[in-house]
C-alpha positions as CSV (number, residue, x, y, z in Angstrom):
1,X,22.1,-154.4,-43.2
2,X,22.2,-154.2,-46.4
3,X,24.5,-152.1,-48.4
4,X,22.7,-149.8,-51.1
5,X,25.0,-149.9,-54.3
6,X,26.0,-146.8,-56.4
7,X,24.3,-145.6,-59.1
8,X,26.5,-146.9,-62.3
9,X,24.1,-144.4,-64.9
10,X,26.0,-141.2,-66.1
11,X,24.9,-137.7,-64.8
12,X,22.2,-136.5,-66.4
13,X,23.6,-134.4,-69.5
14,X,22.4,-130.8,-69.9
15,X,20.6,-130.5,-73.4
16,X,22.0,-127.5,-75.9
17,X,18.3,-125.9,-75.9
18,X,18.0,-125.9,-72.5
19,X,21.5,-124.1,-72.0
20,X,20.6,-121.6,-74.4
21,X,17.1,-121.1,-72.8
22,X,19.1,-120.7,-69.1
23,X,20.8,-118.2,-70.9
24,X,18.0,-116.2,-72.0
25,X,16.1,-116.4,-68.6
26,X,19.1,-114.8,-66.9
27,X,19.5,-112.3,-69.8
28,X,15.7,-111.5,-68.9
29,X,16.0,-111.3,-65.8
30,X,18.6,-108.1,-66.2
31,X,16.8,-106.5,-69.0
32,X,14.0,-106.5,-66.8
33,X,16.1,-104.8,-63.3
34,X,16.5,-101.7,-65.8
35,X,12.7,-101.5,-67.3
36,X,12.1,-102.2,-63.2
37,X,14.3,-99.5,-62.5
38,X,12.1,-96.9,-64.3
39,X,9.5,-97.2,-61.4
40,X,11.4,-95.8,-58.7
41,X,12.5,-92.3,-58.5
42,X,16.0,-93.5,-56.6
43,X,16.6,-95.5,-59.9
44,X,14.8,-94.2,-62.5
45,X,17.9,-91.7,-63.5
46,X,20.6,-94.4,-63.8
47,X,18.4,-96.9,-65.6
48,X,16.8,-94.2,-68.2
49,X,20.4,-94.1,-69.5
50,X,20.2,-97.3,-70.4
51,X,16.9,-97.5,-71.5
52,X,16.0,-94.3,-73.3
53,X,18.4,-92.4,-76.4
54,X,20.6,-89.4,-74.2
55,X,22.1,-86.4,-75.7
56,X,18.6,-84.9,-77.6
57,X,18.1,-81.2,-78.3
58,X,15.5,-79.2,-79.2
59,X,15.4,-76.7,-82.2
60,X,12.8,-73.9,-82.6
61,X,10.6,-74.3,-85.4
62,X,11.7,-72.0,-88.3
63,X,9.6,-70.1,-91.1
64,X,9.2,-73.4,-92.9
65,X,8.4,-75.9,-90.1
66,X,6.6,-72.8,-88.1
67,X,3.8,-76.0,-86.3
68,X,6.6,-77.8,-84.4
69,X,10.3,-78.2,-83.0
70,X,12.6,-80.8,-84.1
71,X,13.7,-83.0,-81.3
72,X,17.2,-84.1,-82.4
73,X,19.9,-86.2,-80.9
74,X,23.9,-86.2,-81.1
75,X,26.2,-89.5,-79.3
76,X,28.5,-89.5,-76.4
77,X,29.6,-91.6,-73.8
78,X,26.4,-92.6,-72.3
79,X,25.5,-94.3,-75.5
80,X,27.6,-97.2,-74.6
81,X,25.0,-97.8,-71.8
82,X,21.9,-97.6,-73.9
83,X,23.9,-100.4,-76.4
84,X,24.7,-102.7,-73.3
85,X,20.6,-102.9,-72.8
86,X,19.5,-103.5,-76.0
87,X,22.4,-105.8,-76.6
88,X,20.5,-107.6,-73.9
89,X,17.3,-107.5,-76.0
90,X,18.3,-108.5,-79.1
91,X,19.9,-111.6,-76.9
92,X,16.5,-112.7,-75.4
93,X,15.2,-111.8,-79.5
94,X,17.7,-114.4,-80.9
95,X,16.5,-117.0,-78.2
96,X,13.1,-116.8,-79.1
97,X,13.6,-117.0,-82.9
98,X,15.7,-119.8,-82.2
99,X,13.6,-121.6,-79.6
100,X,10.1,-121.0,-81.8
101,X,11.5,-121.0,-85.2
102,X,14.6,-122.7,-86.1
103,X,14.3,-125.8,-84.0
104,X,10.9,-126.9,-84.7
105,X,11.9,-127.0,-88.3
106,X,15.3,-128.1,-87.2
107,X,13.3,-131.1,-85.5
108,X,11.3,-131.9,-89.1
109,X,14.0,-131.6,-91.5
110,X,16.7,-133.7,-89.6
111,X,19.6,-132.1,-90.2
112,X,23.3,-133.4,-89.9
113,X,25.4,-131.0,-87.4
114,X,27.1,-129.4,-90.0
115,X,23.6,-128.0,-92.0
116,X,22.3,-127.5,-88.6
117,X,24.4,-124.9,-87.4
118,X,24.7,-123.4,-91.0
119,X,20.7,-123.3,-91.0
120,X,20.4,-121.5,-87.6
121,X,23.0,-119.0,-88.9
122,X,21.4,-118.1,-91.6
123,X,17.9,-118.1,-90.7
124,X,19.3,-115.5,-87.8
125,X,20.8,-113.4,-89.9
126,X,18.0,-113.1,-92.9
127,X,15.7,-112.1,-90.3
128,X,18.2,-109.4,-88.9
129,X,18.9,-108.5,-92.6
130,X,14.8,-108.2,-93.7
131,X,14.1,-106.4,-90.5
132,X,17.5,-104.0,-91.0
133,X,16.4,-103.5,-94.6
134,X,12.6,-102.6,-94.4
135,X,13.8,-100.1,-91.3
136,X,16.7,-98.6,-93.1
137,X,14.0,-97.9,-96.5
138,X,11.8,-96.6,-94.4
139,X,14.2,-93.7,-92.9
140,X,15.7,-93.1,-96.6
141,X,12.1,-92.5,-97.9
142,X,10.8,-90.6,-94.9
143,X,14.2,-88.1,-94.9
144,X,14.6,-87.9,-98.6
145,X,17.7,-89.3,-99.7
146,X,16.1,-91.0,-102.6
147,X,14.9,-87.9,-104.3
148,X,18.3,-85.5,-102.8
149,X,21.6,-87.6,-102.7
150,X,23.5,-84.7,-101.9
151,X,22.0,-85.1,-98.4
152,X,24.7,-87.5,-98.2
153,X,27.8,-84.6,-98.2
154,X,25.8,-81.2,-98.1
155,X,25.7,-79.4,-95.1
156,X,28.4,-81.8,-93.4
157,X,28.9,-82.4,-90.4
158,X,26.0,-84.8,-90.3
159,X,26.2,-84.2,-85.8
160,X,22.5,-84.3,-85.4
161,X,20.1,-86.8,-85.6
162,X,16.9,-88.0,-86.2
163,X,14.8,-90.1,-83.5
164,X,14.9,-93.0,-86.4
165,X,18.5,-92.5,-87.3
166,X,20.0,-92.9,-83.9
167,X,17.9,-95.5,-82.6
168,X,19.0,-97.5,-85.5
169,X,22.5,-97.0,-85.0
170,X,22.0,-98.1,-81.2
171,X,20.0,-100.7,-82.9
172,X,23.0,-101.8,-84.8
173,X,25.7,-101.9,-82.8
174,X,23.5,-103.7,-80.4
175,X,22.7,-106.7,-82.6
176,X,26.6,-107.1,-83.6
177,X,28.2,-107.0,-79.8
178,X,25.7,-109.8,-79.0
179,X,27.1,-111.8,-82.0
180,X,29.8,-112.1,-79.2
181,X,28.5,-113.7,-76.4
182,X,26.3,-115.9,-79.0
183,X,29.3,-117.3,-80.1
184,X,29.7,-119.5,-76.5
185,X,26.1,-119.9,-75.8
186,X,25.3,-121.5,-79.5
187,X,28.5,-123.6,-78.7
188,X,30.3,-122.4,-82.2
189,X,33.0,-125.2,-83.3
190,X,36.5,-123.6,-82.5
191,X,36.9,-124.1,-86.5
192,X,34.6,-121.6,-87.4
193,X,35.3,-118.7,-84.4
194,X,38.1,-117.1,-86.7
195,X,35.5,-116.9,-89.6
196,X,33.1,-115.5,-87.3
197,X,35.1,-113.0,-85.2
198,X,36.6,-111.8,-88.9
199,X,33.0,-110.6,-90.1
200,X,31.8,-109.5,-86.9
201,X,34.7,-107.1,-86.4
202,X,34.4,-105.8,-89.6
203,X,30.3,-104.7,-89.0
204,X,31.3,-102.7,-85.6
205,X,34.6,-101.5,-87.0
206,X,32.3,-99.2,-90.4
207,X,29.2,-99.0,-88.5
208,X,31.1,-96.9,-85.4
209,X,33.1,-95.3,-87.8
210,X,30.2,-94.3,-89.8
211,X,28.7,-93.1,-86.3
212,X,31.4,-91.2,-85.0
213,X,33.0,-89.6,-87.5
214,X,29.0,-88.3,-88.2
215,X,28.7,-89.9,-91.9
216,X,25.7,-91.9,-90.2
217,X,24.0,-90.4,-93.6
218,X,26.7,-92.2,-96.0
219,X,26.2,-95.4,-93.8
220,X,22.8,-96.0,-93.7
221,X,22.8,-95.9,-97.6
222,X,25.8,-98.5,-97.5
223,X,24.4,-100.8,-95.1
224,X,20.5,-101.0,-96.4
225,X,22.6,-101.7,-99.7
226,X,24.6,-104.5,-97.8
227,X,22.0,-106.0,-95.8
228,X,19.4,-106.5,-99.0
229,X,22.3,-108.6,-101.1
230,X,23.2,-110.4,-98.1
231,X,19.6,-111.0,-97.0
232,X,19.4,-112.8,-101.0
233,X,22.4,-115.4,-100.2
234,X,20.9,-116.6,-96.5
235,X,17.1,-116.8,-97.8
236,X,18.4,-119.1,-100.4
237,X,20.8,-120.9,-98.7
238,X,17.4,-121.9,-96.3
239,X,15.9,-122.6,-99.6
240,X,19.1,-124.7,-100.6
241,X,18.4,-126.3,-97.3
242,X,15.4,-127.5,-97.8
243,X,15.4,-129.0,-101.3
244,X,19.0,-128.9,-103.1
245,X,17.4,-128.3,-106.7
246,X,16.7,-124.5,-105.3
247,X,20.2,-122.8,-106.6
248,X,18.6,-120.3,-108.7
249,X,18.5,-117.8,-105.7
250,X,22.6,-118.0,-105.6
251,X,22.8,-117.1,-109.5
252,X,20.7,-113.3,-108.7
253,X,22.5,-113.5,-105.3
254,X,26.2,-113.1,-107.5
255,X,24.9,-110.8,-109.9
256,X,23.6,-108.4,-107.2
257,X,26.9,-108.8,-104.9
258,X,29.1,-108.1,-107.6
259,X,26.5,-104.7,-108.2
260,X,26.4,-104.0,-105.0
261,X,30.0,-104.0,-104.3
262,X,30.4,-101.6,-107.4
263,X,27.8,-99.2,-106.3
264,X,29.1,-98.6,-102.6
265,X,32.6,-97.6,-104.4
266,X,30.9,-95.5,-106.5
267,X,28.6,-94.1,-103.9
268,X,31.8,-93.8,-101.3
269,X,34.2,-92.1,-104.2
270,X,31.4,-89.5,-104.7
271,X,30.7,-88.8,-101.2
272,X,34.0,-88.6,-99.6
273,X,36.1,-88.1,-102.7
274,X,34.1,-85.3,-104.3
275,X,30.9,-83.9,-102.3
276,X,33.3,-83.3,-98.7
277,X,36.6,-82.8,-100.2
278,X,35.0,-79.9,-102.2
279,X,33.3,-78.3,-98.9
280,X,34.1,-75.2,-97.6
281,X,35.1,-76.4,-94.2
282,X,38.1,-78.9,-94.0
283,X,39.4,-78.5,-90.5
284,X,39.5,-80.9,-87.5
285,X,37.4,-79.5,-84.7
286,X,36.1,-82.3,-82.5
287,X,33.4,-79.8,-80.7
288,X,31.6,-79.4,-83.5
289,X,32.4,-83.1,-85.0
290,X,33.8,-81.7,-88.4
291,X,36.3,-84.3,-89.4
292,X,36.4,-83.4,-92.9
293,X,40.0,-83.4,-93.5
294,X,42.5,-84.9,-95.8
295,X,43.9,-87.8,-93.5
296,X,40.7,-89.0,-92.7
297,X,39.0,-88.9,-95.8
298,X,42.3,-90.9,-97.3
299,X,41.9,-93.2,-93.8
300,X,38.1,-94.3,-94.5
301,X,38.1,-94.2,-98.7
302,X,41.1,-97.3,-97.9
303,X,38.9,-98.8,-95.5
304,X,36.2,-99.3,-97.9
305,X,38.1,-100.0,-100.6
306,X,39.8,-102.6,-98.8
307,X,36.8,-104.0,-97.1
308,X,35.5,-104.5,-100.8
309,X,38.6,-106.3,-102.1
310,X,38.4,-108.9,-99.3
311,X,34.8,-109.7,-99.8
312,X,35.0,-109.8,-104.0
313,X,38.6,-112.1,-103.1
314,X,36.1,-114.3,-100.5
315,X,33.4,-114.1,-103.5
316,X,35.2,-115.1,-105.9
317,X,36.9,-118.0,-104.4
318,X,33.4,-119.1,-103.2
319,X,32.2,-119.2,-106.5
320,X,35.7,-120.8,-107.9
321,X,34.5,-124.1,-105.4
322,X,31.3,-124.0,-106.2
323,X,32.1,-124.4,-110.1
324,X,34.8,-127.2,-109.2
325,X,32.4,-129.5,-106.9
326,X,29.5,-128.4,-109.8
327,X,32.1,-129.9,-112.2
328,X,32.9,-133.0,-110.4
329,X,29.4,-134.2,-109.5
330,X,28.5,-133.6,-113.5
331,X,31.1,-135.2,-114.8
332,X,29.5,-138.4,-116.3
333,X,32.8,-141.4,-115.7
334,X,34.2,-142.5,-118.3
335,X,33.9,-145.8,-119.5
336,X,36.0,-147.8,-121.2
337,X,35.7,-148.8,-125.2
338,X,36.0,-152.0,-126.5
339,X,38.7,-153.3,-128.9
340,X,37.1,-152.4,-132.2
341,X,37.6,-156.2,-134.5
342,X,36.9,-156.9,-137.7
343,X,34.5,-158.8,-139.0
344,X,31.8,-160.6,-137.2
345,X,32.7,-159.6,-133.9
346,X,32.2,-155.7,-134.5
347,X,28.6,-156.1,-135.7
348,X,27.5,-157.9,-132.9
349,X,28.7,-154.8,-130.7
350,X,26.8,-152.3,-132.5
351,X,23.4,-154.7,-132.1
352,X,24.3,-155.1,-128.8
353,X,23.4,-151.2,-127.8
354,X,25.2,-148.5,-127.0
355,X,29.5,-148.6,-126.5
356,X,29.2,-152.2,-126.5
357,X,27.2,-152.2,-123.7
358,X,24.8,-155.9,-123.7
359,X,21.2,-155.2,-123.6
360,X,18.1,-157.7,-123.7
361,X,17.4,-157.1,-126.9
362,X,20.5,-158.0,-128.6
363,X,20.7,-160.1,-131.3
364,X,23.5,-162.1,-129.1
365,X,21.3,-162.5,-126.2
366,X,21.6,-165.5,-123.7
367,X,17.9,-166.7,-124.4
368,X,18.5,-166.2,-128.3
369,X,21.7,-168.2,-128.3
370,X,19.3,-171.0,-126.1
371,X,16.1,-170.8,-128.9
372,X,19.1,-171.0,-132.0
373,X,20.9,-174.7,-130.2
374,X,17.2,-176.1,-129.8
């Protein structure tokens, strides 16, 4: 009888891509029981919360919109569902921009595990940042806060909302809770989860305090002006990526930050610190949403201005290591001089090329010295 020997090979190790693509089929799967779930009528109410934007109301068309209502929306409660789902979308969105995009060119440029991780982060978050961007324009040109700024304090509080305005809110709260769960299934070094958790924290923290304190307005015109200067530093660190001679996109990149860090205080000062601190109502009253009062104003003018410090300190001690490894890969080395002598000795180091250095043209050459002793 003969006796069958185990198997000495290892288990069969599970690859990252196919984790991450497990991950995205069960994500699937439960985005799909909701859309499912608008077919039946025993579970079409419970999954429309999740699917569709709750709390709208309907105004009567006035004298100067007399062909149409306005369909408007406010938040509560039930907007934590309608996050949950399309936290679940932009999940299965970040699989498939990884899966199609950044590991086939992952694949041709070979890179080492530390660019590789670097690259996938920030080709995920230029195309968050392009797509937030040309969204964000698009509801600032079609409501007129280009032309107006004092949309941005009159007629506070800012409780209603556009279609546009609240989806993108949902939208963006969405896309930063699944940074979360990203964190485990792109298998993030324990090193950089700090660094990660910091920034993530600070997106949900201002964009829900933007939300719920109803300055969605001041907001939107902060974060389009975010998202464009960091959209500027990932696109060309892909560039940098690809061929290390593109740093010229890092040069605008600094100009802009620094801008843009001055024109959201600005923008905040004269918002908070003029337009609602002049207003005609400043008293708390949660029904209506006013929060136009004193303590809060102080509460989120620190916030920004504190948020800004931290990212010009980060900035500029970015920029400080930049200059410093710039320094020390230009740096030619120094070579040593030759004792100077008189006489004979010192002219034959000045025919000899450069600091003494021996070339083959010398006049003290090896094969002149041989054609001189024949």
């Amino acid at each position: 009888m003969a006796i069958r020997k185990k198997s000495s090979k290892n288990p069969p190790v599970l690859s990252h891509e196919f984790v991450l693509q497990n991950h995205a089929d069960i994500v699937s799967c439960v985005a799909m029981l909701f859309l499912l779930g608008l077919m039946f009528e025993i579970t079409a109410k419970v999954s429309i919360i999740f699917v569709t934007l709750q709390y709208n109301v309907t105004l009567p068309a006035t004298e100067e919109q007399a062909t149409e209502s306005a369909f408007l929306y406010y938040y509560g409660i039930k907007d934590l569902a309608t996050v949950f789902f399309y936290m679940l979308v932009a999940i299965i969105i970040h699989a498939i921009i990884q899966e199609y995009v950044l590991d086939k060119i992952n694949r041709r440029m070979h890179f080492s595990k530390t660019k590789h991780s670097k690259f996938n982060e920030s080709g995920q978050l230029s195309a968050f940042y392009l797509f937030s961007c040309i969204w964000g324009t698009f509801i600032l040109v079609s409501e007129n806060y280009i032309s107006d700024p004092t949309i941005l304090w009159r007629a506070y509080p800012h409780n209603l909302m556009t279609f546009q305005m609240k989806f993108f809110y949902i939208s963006q709260l969405a896309y930063w809770f699944h940074a979360f769960p990203e964190l485990y299934f792109q298998k993030t070094k324990k090193e950089d989860i700090p660094r990660q958790l910091v920034y993530i924290g600070l997106y949900l923290f201002h964009i829900a305090g933007a939300y719920l304190l109803n300055l969605n307005h001041l907001g939107l015109v902060l974060l389009v002006l975010h998202y464009f200067v960091e959209f500027l530093f990932h696109i060309s660190r892909l560039f940098y990526f690809s061929d290390e001679k593109y740093q010229k996109g890092f040069s605008l990149w600094a100009v802009l930050f620094v801008l843009g860090r001055l024109l959201t205080l600005i923008l905040s000062v004269l918002t908070v610190g003029f337009g609602l601190a002049r207003a005609e109502n400043q008293k708390l009253d949660f029904s209506t949403g006013n929060f136009n009062v004193l303590a809060v104003r102080i509460a989120v003018l620190a916030s920004i201005c504190i948020t800004q410090a931290f990212m010009m300190w980060k900035f500029i001690n970015f920029q400080l290591r930049r200059w410093r490894e710039h320094s020390a890969f230009q740096a030619p080395a120094v070579k040593k001089k030759p004792p100077v002598t008189k006489g004979r000795s010192s002219r034959k180091g000045t025919e000899n090329g450069v600091n003494g250095t021996v070339t083959s043209n010398g006049a003290d050459s090896p094969r002149n010295r041989k054609e001189k002793s024949s």
